[in-house]
N, C-alpha and C positions, 0 to 999 in steps of 0.2 A: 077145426081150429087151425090146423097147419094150412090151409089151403087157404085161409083169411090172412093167414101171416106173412105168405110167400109174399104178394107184391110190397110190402113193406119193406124188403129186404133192399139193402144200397150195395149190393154187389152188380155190378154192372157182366157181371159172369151170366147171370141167372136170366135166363129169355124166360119166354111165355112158355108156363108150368101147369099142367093142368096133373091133379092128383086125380088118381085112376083106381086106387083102394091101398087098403091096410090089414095088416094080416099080423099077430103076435103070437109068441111064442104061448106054450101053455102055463108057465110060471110067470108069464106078463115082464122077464126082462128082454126082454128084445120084441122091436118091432119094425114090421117091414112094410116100407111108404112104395108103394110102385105109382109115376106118374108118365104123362105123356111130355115132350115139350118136340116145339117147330125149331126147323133151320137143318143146315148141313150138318156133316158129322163132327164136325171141329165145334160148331158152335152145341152142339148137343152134349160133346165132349167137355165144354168150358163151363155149362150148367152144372151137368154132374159134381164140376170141380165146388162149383160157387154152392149147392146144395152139401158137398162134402164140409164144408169150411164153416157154413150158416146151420150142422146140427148141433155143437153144442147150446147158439140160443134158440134155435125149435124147438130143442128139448126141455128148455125153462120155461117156453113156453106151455107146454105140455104139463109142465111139473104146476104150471099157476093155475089150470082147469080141473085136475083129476089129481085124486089124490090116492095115491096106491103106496102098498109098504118099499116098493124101489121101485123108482123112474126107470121105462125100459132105454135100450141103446135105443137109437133112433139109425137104420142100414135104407138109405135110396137108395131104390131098382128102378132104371128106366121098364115101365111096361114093352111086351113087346106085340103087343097086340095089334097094332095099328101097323108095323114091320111085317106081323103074319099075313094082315089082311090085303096091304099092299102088293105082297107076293101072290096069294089068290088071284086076286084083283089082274095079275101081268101072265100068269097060266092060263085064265079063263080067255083071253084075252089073243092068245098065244092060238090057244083052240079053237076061237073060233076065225082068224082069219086062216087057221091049216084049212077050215070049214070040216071039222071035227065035232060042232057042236051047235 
């Protein structure tokens, strides 16, 4: 539902977001959106901001689909999976022009 919601958003902060999973607490008040998004660090930076600013209406959005006795917080994590892989990706990389591999 959050991931249908995002390009609806008119912050011009908000680049191309892709949601990468969710994870919540065991009391269900808190939950954690980790996604990916493109660009430099400034503009990755200025998502974060537009995603910090745009959870209290993701989270009414959340509160109009499921119904729980309290809506949890809503905390973005940029993923950093795609940061890990990139690094693999320049070791492996590294190794084999040493001709290490």
């Amino acid at each position: 539902m959050l991931a249908q919601e995002l390009p609806s958003l008119k912050d011009p902060r908000i680049g191309f977001v892709t949601i990468t999973g969710a994870k919540a607490s065991p009391d269900l008040r808190h939950a954690w959106i980790y996604y990916t998004t493109m660009g430099s660090d400034s503009e990755r930076r200025a998502t974060a901001a537009g995603l910090r600013s745009a959870t209290p209406h993701l989270r009414s959005v959340v509160g109009r689909q499921v119904r729980l006795k309290f809506l949890p917080e809503l905390h973005f994590e940029q993923d950093p999976t795609r940061e890990q892989g990139e690094r693999i990706d320049e070791l492996l990389r590294q190794l084999h022009e040493r001709g290490d591999g």
